[in-house]
C-alpha positions as CSV (number, residue, x, y, z in Angstrom):
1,X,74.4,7.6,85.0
2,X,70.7,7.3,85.9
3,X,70.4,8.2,89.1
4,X,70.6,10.5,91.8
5,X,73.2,7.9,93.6
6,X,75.2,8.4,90.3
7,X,75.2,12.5,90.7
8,X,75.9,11.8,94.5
9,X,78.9,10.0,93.8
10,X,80.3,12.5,90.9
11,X,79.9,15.1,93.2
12,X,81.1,13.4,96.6
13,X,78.0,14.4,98.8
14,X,75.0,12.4,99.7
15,X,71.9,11.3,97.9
16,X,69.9,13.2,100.6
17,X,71.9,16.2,99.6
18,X,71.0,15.9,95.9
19,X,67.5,15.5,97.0
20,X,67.3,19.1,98.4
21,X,69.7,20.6,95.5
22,X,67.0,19.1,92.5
23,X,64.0,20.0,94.5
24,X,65.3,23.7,95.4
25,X,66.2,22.8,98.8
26,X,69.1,24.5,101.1
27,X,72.5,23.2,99.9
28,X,75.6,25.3,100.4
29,X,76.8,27.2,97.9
30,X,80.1,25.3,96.3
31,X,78.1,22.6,96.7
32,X,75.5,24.1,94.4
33,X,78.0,24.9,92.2
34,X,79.2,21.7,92.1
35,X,76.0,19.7,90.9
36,X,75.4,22.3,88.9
37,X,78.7,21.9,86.6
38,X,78.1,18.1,87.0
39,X,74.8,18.4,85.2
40,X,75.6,20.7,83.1
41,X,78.8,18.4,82.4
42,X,76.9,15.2,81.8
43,X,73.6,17.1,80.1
44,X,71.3,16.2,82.8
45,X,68.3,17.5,83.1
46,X,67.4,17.9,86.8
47,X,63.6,17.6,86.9
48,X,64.5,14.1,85.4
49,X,65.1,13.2,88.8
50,X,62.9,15.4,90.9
51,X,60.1,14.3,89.1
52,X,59.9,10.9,91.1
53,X,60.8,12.9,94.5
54,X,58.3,15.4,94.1
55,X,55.4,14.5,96.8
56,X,53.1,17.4,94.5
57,X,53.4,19.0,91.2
58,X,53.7,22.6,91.5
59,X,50.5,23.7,89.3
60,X,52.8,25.9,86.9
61,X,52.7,26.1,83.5
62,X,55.1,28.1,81.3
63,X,53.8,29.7,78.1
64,X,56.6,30.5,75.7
65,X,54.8,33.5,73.2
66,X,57.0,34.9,70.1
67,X,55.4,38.1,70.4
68,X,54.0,41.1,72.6
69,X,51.7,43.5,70.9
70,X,50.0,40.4,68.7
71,X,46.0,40.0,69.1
72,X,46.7,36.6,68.4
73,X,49.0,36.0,71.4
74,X,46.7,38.3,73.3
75,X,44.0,35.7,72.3
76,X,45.1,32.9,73.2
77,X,46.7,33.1,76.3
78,X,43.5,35.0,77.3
79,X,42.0,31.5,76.9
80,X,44.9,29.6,78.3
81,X,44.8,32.1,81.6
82,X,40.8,31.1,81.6
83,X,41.2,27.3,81.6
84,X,44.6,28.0,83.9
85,X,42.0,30.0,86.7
86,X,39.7,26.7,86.5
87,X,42.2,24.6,86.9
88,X,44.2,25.8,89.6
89,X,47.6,26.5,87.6
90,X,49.7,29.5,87.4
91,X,51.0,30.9,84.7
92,X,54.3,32.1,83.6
93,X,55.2,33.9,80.1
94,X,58.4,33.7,78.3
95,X,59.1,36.0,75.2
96,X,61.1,35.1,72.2
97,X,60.6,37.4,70.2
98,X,60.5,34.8,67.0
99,X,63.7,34.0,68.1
100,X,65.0,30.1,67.8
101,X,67.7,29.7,69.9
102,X,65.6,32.1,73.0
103,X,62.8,29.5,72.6
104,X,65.0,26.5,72.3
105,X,66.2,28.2,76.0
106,X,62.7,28.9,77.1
107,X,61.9,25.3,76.7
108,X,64.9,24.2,78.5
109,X,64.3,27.1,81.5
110,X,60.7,26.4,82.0
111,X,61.5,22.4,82.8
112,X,64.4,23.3,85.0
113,X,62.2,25.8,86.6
114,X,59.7,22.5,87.2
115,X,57.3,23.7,85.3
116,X,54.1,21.1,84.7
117,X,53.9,21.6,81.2
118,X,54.3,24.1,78.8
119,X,52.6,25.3,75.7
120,X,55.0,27.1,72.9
121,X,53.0,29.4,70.3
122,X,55.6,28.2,67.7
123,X,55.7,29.4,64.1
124,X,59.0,26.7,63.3
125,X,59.7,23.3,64.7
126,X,63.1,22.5,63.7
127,X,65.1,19.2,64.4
128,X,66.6,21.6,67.5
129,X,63.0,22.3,68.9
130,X,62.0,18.6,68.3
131,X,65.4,17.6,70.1
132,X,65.1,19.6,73.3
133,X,61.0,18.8,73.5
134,X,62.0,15.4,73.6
135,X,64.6,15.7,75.8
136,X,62.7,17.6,78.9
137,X,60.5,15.0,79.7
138,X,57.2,17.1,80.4
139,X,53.7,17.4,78.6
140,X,54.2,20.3,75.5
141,X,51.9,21.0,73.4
142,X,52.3,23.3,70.1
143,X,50.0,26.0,69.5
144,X,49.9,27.0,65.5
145,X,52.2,24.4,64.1
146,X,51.7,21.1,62.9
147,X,54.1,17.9,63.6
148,X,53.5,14.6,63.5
149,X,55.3,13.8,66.7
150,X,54.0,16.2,68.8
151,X,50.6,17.1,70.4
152,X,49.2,20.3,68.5
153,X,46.3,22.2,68.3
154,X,46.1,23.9,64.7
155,X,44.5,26.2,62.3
156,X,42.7,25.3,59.2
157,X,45.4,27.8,57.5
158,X,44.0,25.9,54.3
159,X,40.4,26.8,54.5
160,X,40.8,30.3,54.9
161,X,43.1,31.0,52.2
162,X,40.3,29.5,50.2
163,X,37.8,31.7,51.7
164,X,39.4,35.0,50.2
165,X,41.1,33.2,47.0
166,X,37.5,32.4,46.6
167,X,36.2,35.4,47.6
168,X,37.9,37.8,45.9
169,X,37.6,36.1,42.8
170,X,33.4,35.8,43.2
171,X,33.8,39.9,44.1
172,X,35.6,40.6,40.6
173,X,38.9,41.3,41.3
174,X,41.4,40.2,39.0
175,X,44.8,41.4,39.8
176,X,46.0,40.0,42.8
177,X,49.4,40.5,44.8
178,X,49.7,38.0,48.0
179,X,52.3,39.8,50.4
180,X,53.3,36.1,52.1
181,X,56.3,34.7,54.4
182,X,58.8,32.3,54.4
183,X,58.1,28.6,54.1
184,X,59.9,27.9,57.5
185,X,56.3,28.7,58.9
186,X,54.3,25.9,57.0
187,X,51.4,26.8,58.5
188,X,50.8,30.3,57.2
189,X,54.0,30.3,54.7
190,X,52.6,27.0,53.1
191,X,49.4,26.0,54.0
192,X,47.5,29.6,54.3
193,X,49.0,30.7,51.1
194,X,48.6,27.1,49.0
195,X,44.7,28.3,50.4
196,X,44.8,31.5,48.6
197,X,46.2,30.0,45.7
198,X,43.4,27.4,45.1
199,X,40.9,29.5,46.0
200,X,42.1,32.4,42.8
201,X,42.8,29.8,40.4
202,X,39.0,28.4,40.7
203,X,38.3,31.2,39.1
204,X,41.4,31.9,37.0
205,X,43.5,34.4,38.7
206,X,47.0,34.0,39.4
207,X,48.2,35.7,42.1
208,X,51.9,37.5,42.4
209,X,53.7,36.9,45.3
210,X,56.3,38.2,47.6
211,X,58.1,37.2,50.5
212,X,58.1,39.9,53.8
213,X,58.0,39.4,57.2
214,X,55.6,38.9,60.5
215,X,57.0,42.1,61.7
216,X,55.3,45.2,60.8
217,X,58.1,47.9,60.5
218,X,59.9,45.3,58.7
219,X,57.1,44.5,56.4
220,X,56.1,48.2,55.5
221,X,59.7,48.1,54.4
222,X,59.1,45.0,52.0
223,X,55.8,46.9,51.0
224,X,56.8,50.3,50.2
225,X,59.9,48.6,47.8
226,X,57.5,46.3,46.2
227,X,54.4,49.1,45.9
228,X,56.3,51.9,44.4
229,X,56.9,49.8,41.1
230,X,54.0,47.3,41.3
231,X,50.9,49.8,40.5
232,X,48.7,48.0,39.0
233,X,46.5,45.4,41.5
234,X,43.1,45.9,42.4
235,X,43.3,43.9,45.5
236,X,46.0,43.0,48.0
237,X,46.1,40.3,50.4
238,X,48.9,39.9,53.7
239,X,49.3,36.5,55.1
240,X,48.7,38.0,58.5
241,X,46.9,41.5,59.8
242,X,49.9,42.8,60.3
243,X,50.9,43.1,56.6
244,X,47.9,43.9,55.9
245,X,48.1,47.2,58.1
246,X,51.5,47.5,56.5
247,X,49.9,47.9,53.0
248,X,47.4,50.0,54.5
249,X,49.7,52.4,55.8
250,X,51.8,52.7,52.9
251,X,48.5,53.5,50.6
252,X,47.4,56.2,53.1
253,X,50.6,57.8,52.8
254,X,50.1,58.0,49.3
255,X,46.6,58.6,49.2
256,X,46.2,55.5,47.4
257,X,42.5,53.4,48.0
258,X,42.7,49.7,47.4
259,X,40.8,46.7,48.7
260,X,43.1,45.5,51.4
261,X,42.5,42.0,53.0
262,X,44.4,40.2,56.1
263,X,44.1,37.2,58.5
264,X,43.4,36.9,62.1
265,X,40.3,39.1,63.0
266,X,42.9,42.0,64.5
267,X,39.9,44.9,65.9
268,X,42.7,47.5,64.2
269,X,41.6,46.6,61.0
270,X,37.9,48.0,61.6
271,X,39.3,51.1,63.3
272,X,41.7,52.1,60.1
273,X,39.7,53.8,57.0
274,X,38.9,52.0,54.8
275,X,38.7,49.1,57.2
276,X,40.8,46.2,55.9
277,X,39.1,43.1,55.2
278,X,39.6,40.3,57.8
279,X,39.6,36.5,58.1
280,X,38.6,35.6,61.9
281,X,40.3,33.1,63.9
282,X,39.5,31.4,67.0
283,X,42.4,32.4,69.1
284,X,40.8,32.4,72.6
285,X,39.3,29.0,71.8
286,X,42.2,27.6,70.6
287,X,43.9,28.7,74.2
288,X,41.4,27.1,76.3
289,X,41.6,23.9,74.0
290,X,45.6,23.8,74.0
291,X,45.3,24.0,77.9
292,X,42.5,21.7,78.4
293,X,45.2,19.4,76.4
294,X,47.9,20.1,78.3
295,X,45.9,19.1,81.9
296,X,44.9,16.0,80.6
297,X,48.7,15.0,79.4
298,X,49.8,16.1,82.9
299,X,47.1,13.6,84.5
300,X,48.4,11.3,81.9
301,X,44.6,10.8,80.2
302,X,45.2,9.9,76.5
303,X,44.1,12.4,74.2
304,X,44.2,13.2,70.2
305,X,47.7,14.1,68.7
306,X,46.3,16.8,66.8
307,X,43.0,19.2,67.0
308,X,41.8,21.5,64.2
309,X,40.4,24.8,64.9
310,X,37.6,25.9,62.2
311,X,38.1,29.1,60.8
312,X,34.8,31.9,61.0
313,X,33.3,30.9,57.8
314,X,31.3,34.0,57.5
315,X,34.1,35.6,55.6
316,X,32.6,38.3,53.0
317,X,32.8,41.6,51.6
């Protein structure tokens, strides 16, 4: 079934009458109920249809953001909401709290919901995500991730491991511990931390490494277990600025002073004392970019599969 004719006949109501159900319009109730079970029978995906009824898009674009009190989410849809203002779009948030199967239903809700495109801040593309992407049938680009068959905008994770690998090891520190997270997120599980790596073994310093999470009660958790046995490091690094708070807070509590370093250019880490050592990132930018993108995929304009944003390379003690 590939047509509207084909739901008409399923349902035993009129094309017409489909029409107004896929575009919002008035249909009775049981009749509502009806094409909805159809579609949801059949896996159809409305907007399929609607898009070639449509006389206008709606200028709406859904932003699906894993978390609330980030400053990188904070960032970035500042600079989405900018390029959004210039543009004419409205913007809609979805939360997911890092949550796959609530962002697998964020993508899915945002294109029944007709929106014109979305952008997903995602820190895992599994064969799910790639699936349902594929499947909605309007412009999405990934903000954070890399895939090679979807449109991203990316950080060079790389680089600035390799800034404070490098760093650190040019400032004389010698015993490291690298508080990372899982692989599933390649871009700071993999690449940020293969950064680090590099950047410490150009000047002969092995790291130590353990796995916590992007959360920050949960991470002071994984750092408080770790810390109380592991006494010995004159520097300690957090994949994100989150864990690096987390290590800060634990060595306040014990009165402990140790040079501290994170990623992402949080301001909390030059209120805290001593202030914790920061790689920045273009967050905003990278909003206004993804966005930018996004427009030019609606208006169908060919654009790159994948654009890197530089990390501040003014990094230093």
């Amino acid at each position: 079934m590939k047509n509207i004719a084909d739901i008409a006949k399923l349902a035993g109501v009129s094309k017409s009458t489909v029409s107004r159900y896929l575009n919002n319009g008035s249909v009775s109730s049981q009749t509502k109920q009806k094409l909805d079970e159809i579609i949801q029978t059949y896996d159809y995906q409305p907007n399929q249809f609607a898009q070639s009824l449509r006389a206008h898009r709606t200028n709406m674009i859904g932003a699906i953001i894993p978390r609330m009190n980030s400053h990188a989410v904070d960032e970035t849809v500042k600079g989405i909401k900018t390029i959004c203002n210039d543009l004419n779009y409205r913007l809609l948030l979805n939360y997911t709290n890092l949550n796959t199967e609530l962002e697998i239903d964020a993508l899915e809700t945002f294109y029944r919901s007709k929106m014109d495109g979305i952008i997903f801040m995602a820190t895992d593309i599994t064969p799910k995500h790639l699936e349902v992407i594929n499947k909605v049938r309007v412009p999405v680009i990934i903000v954070g991730q890399s895939h090679k068959d979807l449109h991203c905008i990316i950080y060079d994770d790389y680089q600035a491991g390799y800034l404070v690998g490098d760093a650190l090891g040019r400032q004389g520190y010698q015993h490291i511990k690298f508080f990372g997270v899982t692989e599933t997120d390649s871009a700071v599980g993999i690449n940020r931390k293969n950064g680090l790596i590099a950047g410490l073994n150009a000047h002969g310093i092995q790291p130590n490494i353990s796995i916590t999470s992007f959360n920050y009660s949960e991470a002071l958790l994984d750092v408080e277990k770790v810390l109380q046995t592991q006494t010995h490091y004159d520097a300690i690094v957090g994949a994100t600025d989150s864990i690096a708070l987390a290590v800060h807070k634990y060595h306040s509590k014990h009165g402990i002073t140790k040079h501290i370093v994170g990623f992402g250019g949080d301001p909390v880490t030059e209120i805290v004392s001593p202030a914790i050592q920061t790689v920045h990132y273009a967050f905003e930018r990278a909003g206004e970019v993804a966005m930018d993108m996004l427009d030019k995929m609606i208006q169908q304009h060919p654009i790159e599969k994948e654009i890197v944003i530089g990390i501040d390379q003014s990094f230093k003690k």
